[in-house]
C-alpha positions in Angstrom: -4.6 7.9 22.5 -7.9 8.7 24.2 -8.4 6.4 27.6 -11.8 6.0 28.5 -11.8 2.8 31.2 -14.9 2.1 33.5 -16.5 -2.0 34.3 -17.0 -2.2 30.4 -14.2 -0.8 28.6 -10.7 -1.4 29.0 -8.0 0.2 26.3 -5.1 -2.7 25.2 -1.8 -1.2 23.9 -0.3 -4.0 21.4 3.1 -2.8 19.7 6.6 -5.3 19.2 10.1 -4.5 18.9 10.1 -3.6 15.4 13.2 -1.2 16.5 15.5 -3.9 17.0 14.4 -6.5 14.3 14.1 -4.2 11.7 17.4 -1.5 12.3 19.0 -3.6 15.3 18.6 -0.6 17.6 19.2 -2.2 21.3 18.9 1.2 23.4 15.2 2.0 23.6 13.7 4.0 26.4 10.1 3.5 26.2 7.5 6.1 28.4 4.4 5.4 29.3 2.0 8.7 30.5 -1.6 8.7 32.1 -3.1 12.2 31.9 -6.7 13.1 33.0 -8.3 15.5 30.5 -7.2 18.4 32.8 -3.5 17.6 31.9 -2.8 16.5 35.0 -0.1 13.4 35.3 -1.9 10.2 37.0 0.7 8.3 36.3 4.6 8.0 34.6 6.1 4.7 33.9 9.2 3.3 32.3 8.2 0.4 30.3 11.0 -2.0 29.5 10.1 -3.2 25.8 9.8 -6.9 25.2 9.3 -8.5 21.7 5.9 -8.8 22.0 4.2 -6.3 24.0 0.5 -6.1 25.3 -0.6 -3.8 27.9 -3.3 -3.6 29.5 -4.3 -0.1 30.8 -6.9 -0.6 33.3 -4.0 -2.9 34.6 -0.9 -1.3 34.5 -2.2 1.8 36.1 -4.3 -0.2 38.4 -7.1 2.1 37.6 -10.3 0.5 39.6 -12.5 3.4 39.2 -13.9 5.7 36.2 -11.5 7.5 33.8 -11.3 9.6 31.1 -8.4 11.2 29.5 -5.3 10.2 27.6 -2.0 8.1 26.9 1.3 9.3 25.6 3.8 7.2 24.5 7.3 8.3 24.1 10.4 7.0 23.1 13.8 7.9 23.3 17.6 7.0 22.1 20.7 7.5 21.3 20.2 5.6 17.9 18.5 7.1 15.1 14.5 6.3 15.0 14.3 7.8 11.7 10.5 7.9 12.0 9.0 10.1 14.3 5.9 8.1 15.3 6.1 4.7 17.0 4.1 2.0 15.2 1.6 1.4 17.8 -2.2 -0.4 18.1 -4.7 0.5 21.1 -7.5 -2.1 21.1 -10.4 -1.1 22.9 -12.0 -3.9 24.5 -15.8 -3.4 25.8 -17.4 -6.1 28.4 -19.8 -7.1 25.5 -18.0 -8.9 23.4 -16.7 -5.7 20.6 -13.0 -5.1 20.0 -11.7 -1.9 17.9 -8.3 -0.5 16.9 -6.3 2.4 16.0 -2.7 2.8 15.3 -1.0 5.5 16.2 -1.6 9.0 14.8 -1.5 12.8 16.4 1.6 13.8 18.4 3.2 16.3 20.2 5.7 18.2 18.2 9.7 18.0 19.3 11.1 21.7 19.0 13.1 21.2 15.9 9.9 20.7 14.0 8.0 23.5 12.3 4.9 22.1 11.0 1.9 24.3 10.2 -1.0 24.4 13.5 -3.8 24.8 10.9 -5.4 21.7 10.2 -8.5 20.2 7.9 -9.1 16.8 9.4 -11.4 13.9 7.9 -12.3 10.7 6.1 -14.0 8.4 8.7 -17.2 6.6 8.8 -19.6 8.9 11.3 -23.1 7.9 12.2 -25.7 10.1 13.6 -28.9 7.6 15.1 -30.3 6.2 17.6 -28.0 4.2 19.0 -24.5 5.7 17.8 -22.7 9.2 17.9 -19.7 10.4 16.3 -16.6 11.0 18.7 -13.3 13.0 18.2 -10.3 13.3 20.8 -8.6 16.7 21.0 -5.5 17.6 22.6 -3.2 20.6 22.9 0.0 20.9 22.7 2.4 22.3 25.6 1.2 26.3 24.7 -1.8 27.6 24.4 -3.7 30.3 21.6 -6.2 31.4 23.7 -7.4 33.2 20.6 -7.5 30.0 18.4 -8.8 27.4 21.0 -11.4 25.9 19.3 -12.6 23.3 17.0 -15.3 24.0 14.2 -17.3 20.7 13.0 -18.6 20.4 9.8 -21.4 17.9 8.7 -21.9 17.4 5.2 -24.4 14.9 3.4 -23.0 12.3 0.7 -23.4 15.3 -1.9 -21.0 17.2 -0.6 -23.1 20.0 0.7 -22.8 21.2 4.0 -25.9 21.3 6.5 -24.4 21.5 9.1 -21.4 23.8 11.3 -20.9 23.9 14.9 -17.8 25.6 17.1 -17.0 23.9 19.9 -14.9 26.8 22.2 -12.5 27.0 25.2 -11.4 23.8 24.7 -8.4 23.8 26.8 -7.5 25.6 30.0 -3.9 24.1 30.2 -1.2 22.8 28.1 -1.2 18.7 27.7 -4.8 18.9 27.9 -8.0 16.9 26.2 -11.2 16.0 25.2 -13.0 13.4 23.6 -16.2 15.4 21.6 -19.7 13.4 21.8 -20.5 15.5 18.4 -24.7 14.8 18.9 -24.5 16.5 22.4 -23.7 19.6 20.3 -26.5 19.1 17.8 -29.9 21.2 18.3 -32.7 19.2 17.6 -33.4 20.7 14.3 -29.6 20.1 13.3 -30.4 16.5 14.7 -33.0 16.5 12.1 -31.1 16.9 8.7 -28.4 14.2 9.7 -30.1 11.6 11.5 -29.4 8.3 10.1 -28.0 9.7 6.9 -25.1 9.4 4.9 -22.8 11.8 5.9 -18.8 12.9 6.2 -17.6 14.9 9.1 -14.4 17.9 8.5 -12.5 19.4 11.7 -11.0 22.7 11.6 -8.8 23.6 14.0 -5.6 25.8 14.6 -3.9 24.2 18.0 0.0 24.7 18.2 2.7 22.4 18.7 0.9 19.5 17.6 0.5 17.3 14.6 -2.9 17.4 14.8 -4.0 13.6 13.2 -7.0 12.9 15.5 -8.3 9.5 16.4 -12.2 9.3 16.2 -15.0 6.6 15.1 -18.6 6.9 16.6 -19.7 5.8 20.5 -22.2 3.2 20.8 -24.9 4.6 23.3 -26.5 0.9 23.7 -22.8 -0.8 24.6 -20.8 2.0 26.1 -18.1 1.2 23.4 -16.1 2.9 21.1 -15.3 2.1 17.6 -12.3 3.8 16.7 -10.0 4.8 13.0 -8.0 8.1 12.8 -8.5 11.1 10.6 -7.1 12.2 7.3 -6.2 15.7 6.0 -8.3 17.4 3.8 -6.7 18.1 0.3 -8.1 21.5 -1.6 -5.5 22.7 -3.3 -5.7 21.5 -7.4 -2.2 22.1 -9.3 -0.1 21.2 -6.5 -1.1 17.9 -5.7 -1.8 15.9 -9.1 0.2 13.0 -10.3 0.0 13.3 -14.1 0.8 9.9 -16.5 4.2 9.1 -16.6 5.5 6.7 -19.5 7.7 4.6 -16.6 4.6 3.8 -15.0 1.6 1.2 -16.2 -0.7 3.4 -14.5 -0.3 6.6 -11.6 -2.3 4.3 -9.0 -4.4 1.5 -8.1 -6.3 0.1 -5.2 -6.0 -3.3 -4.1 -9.9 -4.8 -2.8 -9.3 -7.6 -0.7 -11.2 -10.3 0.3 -12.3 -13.2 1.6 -15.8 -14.8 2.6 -17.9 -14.2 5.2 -16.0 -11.2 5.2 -17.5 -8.5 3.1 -15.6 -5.2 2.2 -17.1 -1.9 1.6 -13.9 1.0 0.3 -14.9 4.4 0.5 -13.8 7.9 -0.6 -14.7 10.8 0.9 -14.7 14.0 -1.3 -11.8 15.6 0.4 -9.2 14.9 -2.0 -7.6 17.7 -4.5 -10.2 18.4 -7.2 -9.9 15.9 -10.2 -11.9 14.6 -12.7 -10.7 10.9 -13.1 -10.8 7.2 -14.3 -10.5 4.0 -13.0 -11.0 0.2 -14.8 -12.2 -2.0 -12.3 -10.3 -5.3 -12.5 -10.9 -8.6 -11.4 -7.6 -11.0 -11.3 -8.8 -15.0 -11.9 -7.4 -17.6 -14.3 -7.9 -15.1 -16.9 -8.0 -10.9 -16.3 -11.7 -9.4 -16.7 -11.7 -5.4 -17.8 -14.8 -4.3 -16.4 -16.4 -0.9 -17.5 -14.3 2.0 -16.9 -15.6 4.8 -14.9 -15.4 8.3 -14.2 -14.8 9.8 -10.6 -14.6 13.4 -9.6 -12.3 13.1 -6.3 -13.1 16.5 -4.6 -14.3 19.7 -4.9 -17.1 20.9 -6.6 -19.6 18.0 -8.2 -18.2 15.4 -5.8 -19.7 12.8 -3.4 -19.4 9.6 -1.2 -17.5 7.2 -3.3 -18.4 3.3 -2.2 -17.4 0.1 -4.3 -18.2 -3.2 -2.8 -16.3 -6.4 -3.0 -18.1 -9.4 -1.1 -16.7 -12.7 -2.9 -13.1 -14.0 -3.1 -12.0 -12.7 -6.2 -8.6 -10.4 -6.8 -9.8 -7.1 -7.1 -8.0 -3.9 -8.4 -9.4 -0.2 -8.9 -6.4 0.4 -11.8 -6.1 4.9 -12.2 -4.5 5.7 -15.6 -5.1 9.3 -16.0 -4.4 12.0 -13.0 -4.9 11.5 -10.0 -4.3 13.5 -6.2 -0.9 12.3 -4.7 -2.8 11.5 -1.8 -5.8 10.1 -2.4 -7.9 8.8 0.8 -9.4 5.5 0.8 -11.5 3.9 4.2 -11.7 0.3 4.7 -15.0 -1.2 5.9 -15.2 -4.7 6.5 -18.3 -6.2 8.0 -19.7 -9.9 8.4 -23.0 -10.7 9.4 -24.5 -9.6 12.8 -21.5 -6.8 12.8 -22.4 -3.5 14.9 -20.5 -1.3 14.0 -17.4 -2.5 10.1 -14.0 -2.0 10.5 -13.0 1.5 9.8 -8.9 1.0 7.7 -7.7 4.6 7.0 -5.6 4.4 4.2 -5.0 5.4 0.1 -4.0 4.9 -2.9 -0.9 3.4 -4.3 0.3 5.9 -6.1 3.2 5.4 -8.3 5.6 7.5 -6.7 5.0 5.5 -3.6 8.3 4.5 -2.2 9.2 0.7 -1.8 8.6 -1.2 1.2 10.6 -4.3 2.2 9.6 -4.9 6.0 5.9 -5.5 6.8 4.0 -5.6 10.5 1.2 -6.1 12.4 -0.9 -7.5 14.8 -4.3 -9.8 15.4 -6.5 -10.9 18.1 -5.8 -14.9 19.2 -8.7 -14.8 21.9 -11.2 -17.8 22.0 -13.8 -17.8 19.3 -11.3 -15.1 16.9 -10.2 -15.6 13.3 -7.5 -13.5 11.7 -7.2 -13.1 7.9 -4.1 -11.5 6.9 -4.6 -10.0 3.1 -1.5 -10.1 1.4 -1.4 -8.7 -2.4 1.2 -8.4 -5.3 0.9 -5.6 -7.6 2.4 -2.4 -8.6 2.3 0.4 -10.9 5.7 -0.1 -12.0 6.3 -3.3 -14.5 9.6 -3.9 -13.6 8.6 -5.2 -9.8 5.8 -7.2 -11.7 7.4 -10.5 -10.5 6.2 -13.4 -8.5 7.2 -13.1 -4.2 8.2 -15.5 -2.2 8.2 -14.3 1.8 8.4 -15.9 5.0 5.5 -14.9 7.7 6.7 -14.8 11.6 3.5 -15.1 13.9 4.5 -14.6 18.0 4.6 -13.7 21.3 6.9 -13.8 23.6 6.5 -17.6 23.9 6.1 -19.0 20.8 7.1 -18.1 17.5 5.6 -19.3 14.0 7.0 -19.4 10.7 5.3 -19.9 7.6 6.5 -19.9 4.3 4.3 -18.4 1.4 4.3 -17.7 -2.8 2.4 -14.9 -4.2 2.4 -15.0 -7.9 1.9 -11.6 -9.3 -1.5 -10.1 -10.2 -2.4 -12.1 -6.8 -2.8 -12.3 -3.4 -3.3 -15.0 -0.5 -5.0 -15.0 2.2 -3.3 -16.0 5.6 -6.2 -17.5 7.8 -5.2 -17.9 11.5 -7.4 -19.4 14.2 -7.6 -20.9 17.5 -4.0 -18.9 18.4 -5.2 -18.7 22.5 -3.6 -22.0 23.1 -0.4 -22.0 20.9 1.2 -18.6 21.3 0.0 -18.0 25.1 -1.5 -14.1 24.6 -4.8 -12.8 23.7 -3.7 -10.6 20.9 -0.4 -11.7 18.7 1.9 -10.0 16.4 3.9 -10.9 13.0 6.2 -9.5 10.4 7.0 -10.5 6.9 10.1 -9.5 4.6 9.6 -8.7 1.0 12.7 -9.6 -1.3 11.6 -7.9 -4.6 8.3 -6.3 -4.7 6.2 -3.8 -2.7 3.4 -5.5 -1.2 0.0 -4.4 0.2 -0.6 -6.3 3.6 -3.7 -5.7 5.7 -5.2 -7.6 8.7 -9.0 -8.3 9.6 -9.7 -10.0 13.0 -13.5 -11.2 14.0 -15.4 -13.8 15.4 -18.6 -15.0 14.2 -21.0 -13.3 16.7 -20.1 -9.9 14.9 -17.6 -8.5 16.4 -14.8 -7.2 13.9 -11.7 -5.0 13.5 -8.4 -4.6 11.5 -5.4 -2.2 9.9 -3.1 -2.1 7.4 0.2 -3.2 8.2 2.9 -0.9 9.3 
């Protein structure tokens, strides 16, 4: 994760001990590593893992100055992880009232795993004004391609076209190095020009070794000194190889799930970085009865393609239902907004295609500060009718002093809407975590945590 701590900003690593509770795995070693952007160590500390965990950096490193650079987190044990990334949140918490998250994302590599160092990154919200730049956090691995040690950025407007390329060189001097990017400090003014305060996407080439190179980035505000934050996507090009094609065991290859709930207001958008497809989609709207609204074409990638945005602001159950082909992995952004918000939420995610594996266990995380509201968006659908079946699930809220339970029913074709407020009090902590456990179908759980002044973040659930 990038740090960046000074009197406004402070970085809070949330995570539980999903290790135990979900595989029983006891022996955890857990690693904590401060580096400045040089690579060199501030800091290494053993961290013992509690149920609930919440970190604060600033904190734990007693840091009472200015710094920049970055945290590793590893983890280590005898017991098979099975995943090689640990399901992590960093909030980052500015002195004026904005919270933002990211989960976990790029990596170093282990030695047993050959993964290709060429990577196209993208799919984030990026603005370009006044008061806000886009950011992006590099980091090498532990070698170095002197030859390859660069990043190219590539601006393009809502059409697809690009207006815009910049190389940023020499990026690293030593391995375990990194670098957050202010991408306007790179701009001339002229370049300034054909971007400012428009729509755009932002791609990322680079060829770094040793890493897997999913970036965390978002857009600094100028005014606050704060970062919003969301991590990249790759950028799909090639067409054959990554189509899911109708299958007769499948109701439809995919669908996307638009939840929400008032004041919230949810914007989903598509950048055109998927495989090239020409596509459908009926948008659906689940109430007493089902509405088919008009069906719609949408070129994913590629030639002809653009910003796709769909906006869902009441309280309705909304699905984007794909019947024809669609890319396997299909790239979907999350922004949700309320009134008087700076900067939306930024979700990464995709999707559902319908050779997405099941899911039982579900987790996450939320803010219980003073003055914060969590809504935790639980749906039931699927592309497959034989897990078309109602759900009932239990929801575990805690910390490490208290522990909720609630006990839900989500008919199919549904969702509910967990709304959770004035936690401070009750659970003891200023952020809070939960799980649930799904029985028969494969649910689609994200979390949205605000407060009425404007301030607003969220994820999907792990």
């Amino acid at each position: 994760f990038p740090i960046y701590l000074n009197s406004n900003n402070d970085q809070i690593l949330v995570f539980q001990n999903y290790w135990k509770w979900k595989s029983n795995i006891k022996n955890i070693v857990f690693i904590l590593t401060l580096r400045y952007q040089n690579s060199d160590i501030y800091n290494q500390i053993r961290y013992k893992v509690k149920s609930h965990n919440e970190i604060s950096i600033k904190k734990f490193f007693k840091i009472k100055k200015n710094f920049v650079g970055q945290l590793e987190c590893e983890i280590e044990s005898s017991e098979n992880l099975k995943f090689p990334y640990p399901a992590l949140l960093l909030f980052y918490r500015n002195i004026n009232g904005f919270e933002s998250v990211a989960h976990s994302a790029g990596r170093h590599l282990n030695s047993n795993e050959n993964i290709s160092s060429k990577y196209s990154e993208s799919n984030f919200y990026a603005i370009i004004n006044k008061d806000f730049t886009p950011i992006v956090h590099i980091f090498s691995g532990k070698n170095i391609n002197r030859k390859k040690n660069f990043i190219d950025i590539k601006i393009y407007d809502q059409n697809n076209i690009l207006v815009v390329t910049k190389r940023v060189k020499n990026l690293f001097k030593k391995p375990f190095s990194s670098k957050i990017i202010y991408i306007k400090n790179y701009l001339s003014k002229s370049e300034l020009k054909k971007v400012f305060d428009k729509k755009i996407f932002i791609k990322f080439d680079f060829d770094i070794i040793n890493i897997f190179g999913r970036l965390i980035v978002g857009n600094y505000d100028q005014k606050n000194d704060a970062f919003f934050v969301t991590h990249t996507f790759r950028v799909h090009k090639s067409k054959d190889k990554n189509l899911i094609k109708p299958n007769k065991k499948y109701n439809s290859t995919g669908y996307l799930p638009l939840l929400n709930c008032e004041p919230l207001k949810l914007t989903a958008k598509s950048y055109p970085t998927n495989a090239p497809c020409k596509t459908e989609y009926n948008n659906l709207i689940f109430d007493k009865r089902k509405i088919h609204k008009e069906t719609k074409t949408l070129i994913t990638g590629g030639k002809n393609s653009e910003i796709f945005e769909i906006q869902h602001s009441g309280n309705d159950f909304n699905i984007l239902e794909f019947k024809k082909s669609i890319p396997d992995r299909f790239n979907v952004e999350f922004n949700y907004s309320i009134n008087g918000t700076r900067h939306p939420t930024d979700i990464a995610d995709g999707i559902k295609t319908c050779y997405q594996p099941r899911k039982i266990n579900h987790w996450g995380h939320g803010i219980s500060k003073n003055e914060y509201e969590t809504y935790i968006f639980i749906a039931n659908y699927s592309n497959n009718s034989k897990e078309r079946l109602n759900e009932k699930i239990k929801l575990t809220i805690f910390s490490n002093s208290t522990k909720i339970q609630k006990k839900i029913n989500i008919p199919f074709s549904s969702y509910q809407v967990i709304k959770l407020k004035n936690l401070r009090k009750k659970i003891n902590s200023n952020y809070f975590s939960w799980y649930v456990l799904a029985k028969k179908v494969n649910l689609n759980i994200y979390w949205v945590s605000f407060k009425k002044t404007g301030s607003i973040c969220g994820d999907h659930a792990f």
